[in-house]
C-alpha positions as CSV (number, residue, x, y, z in Angstrom):
1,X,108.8,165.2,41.7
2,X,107.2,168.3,39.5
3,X,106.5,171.5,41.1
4,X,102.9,172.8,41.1
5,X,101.9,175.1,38.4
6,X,100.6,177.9,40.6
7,X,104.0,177.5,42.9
8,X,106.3,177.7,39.8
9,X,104.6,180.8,38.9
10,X,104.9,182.6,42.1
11,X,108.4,181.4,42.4
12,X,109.4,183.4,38.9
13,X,107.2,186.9,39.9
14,X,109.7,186.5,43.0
15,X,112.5,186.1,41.0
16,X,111.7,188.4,38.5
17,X,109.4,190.7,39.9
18,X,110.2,190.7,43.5
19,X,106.7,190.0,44.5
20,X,106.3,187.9,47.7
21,X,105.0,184.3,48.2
22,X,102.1,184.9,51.0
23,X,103.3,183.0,53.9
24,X,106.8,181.7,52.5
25,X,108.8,183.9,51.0
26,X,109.4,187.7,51.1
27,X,111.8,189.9,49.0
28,X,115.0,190.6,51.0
29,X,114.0,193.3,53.6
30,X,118.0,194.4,53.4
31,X,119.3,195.8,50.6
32,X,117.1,193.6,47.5
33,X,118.3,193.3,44.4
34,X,116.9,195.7,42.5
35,X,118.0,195.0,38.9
36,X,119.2,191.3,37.2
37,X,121.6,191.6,34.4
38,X,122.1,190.5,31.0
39,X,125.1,189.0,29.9
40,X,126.1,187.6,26.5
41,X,127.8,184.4,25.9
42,X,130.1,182.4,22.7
43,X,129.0,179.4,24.2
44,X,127.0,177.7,26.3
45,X,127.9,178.6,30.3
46,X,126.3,175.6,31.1
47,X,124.1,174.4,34.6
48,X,128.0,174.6,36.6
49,X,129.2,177.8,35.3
50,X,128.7,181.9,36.6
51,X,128.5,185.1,34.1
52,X,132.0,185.3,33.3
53,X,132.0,181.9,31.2
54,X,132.3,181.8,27.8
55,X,131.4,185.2,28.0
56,X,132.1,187.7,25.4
57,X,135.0,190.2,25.4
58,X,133.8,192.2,22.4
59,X,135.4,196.3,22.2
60,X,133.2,198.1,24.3
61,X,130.9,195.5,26.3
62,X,128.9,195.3,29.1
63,X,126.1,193.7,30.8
64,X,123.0,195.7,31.2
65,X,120.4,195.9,33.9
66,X,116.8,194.9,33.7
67,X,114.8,195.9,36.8
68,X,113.0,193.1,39.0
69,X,109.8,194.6,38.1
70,X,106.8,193.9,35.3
71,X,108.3,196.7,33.6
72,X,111.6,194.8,32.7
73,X,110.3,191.2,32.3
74,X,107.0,189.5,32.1
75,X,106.2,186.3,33.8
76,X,103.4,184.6,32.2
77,X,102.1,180.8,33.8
78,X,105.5,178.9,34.0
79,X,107.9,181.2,32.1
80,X,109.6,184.4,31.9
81,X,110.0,186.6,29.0
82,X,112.0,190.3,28.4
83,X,109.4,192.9,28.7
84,X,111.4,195.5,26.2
85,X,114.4,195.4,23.8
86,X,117.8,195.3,25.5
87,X,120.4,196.9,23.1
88,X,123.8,196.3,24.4
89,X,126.5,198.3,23.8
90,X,128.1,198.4,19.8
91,X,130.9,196.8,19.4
92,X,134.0,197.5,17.0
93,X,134.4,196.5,13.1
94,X,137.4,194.8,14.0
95,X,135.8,192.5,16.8
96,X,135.2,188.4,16.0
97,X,133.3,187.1,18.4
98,X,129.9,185.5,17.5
99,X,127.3,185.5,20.1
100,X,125.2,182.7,20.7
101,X,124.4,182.7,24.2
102,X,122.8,184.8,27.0
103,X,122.5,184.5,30.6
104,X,120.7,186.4,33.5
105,X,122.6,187.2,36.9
106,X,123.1,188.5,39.9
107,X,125.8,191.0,39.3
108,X,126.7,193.6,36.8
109,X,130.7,192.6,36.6
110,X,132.6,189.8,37.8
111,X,131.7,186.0,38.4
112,X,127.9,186.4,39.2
113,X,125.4,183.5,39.8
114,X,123.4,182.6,37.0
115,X,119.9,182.2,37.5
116,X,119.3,181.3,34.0
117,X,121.2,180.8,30.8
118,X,119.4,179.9,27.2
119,X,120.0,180.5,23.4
120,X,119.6,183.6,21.6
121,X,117.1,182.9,19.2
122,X,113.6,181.4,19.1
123,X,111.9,178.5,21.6
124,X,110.6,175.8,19.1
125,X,109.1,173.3,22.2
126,X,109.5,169.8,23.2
127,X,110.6,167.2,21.0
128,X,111.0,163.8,20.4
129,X,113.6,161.9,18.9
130,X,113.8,158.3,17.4
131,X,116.8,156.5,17.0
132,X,115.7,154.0,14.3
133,X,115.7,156.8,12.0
134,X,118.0,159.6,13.2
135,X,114.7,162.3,13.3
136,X,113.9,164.7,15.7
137,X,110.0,165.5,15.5
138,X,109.0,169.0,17.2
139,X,105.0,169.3,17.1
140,X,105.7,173.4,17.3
141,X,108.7,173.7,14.8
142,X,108.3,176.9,13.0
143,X,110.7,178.8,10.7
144,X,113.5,176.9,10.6
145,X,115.3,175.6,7.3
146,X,117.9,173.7,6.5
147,X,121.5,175.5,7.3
148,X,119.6,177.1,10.2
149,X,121.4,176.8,14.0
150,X,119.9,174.2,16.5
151,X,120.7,173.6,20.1
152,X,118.7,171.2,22.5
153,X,118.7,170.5,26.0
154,X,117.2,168.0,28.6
155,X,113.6,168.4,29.5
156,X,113.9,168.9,33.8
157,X,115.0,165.8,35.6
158,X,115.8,164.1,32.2
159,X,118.3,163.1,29.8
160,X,119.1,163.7,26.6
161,X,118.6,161.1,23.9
162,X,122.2,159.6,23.5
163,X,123.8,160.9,20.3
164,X,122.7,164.6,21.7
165,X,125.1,166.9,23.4
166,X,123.0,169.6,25.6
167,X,123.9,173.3,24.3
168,X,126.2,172.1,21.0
169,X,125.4,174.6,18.1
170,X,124.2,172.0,15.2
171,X,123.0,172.4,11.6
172,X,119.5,172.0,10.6
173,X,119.4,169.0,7.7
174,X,116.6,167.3,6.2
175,X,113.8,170.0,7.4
176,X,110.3,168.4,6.4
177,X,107.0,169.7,8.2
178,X,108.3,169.7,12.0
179,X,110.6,166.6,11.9
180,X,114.2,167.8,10.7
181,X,117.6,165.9,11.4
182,X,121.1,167.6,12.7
183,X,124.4,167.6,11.1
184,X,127.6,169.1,13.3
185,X,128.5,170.5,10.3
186,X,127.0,172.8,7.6
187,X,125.0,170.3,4.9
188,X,127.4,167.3,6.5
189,X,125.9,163.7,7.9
190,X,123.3,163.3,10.5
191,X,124.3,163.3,14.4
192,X,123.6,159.5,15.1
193,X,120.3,159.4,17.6
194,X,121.3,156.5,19.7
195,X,118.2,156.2,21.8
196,X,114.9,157.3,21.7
197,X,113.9,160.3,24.1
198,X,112.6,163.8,24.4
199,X,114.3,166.9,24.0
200,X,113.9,170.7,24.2
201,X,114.7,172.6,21.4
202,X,115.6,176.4,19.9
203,X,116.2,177.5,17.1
204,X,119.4,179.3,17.5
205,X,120.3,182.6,15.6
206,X,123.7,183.8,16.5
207,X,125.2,187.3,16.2
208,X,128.5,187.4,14.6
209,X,130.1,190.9,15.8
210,X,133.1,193.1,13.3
211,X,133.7,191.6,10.0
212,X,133.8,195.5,8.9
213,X,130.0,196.9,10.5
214,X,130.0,198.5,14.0
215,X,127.1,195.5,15.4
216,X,124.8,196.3,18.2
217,X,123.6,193.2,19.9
218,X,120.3,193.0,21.2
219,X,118.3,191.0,22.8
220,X,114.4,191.5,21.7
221,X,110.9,191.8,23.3
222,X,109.7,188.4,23.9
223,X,112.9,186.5,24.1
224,X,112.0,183.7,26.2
225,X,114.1,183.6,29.5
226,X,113.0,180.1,31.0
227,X,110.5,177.6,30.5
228,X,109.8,174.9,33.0
């Protein structure tokens, strides 16, 4: 059963924005949250996990609060999106993590909930993918090539087309128009589609930290915090 457009809305400007659903739900009248925070991930934390999985240990880190309000993130229709640039703190030349992942939470240290968790790069759509041939077709592909990072996920109350792993970092291969195919490895074979099925995709650009440069990680204007 899908939620109602208008629902799903209000549900995120609560979330996000504290703003009360008329008649159903109000913003906590004790103590409210005031800020969510930003944390940044190697890997996936996946639907089970809380802020503290996978999550980086780079020299210097910390998550950073973004203020329930329209000022910190915008909720357009049925998603959410950061309202400003969140620059976290730099890290060292020495560190080695590479960043891939961010989630938002409930608290700024410790095992938080996550509300929601997603890629650090670009939302490319829905997607469809046919075994017969190994290619996944996304009507909104933009700006990927080959080489480029990929992760997809299962559309709400679906699965993935078997062959697909939900959150795995692939390789773009075989880029044409909006169809392209993924490798588990750099230029390497396709990932055999097994079954036919839809998909959600990103295009995933990750942010290697040291290797001699003092990074700053950010996280920009627009980065797209859910879509239902």
């Amino acid at each position: 059963m899908a939620g109602g457009n208008a629902f799903l809305h209000s549900l995120l400007l609560l979330l996000f924005n504290a703003t009360a659903i008329a008649n159903i739900a109000d913003n906590a009248a004790s103590s409210p949250l005031t800020n969510l925070y930003l944390a940044l991930h190697t890997a996936d934390p996946g639907a089970g996990g809380n802020q503290s999985t996978s999550e980086t240990t780079y020299t210097g880190y910390a998550r950073e609060a973004v203020a329930r309000t329209s000022a910190g993130w915008t909720v357009t229709g049925e998603s959410v999106t950061l309202a400003s640039t969140i620059s976290f703190p730099p890290g060292a030349t020495t560190d080695t993590d590479v960043l891939s992942y961010f989630s938002v939470g409930t608290l700024l240290t410790g095992t938080g909930e996550i509300l929601y968790s997603g890629p650090i790069g670009t939302y490319q759509g829905m997607g469809t993918a046919l075994a017969a041939t190994d290619f996944l077709t996304v009507p909104g592909l933009t700006g990927v090539s080959n080489g480029d990072r990929i992760a997809v996920f299962a559309p709400p109350n679906e699965s993935l087309p078997t062959g697909l792993t939900s959150g795995t970092l692939y390789f773009a291969i075989s880029v044409s128009g909006n169809q392209l195919k993924l490798s588990t490895t750099s230029g390497g074979a396709a990932v055999d589609v097994t079954a036919d099925g839809e998909f959600i995709c990103y295009k995933v650009t990750p942010i290697p930290m040291g290797n001699g440069i003092a990074v700053t990680p950010q996280l920009t204007t627009g980065t797209t915090i859910t879509v239902f």
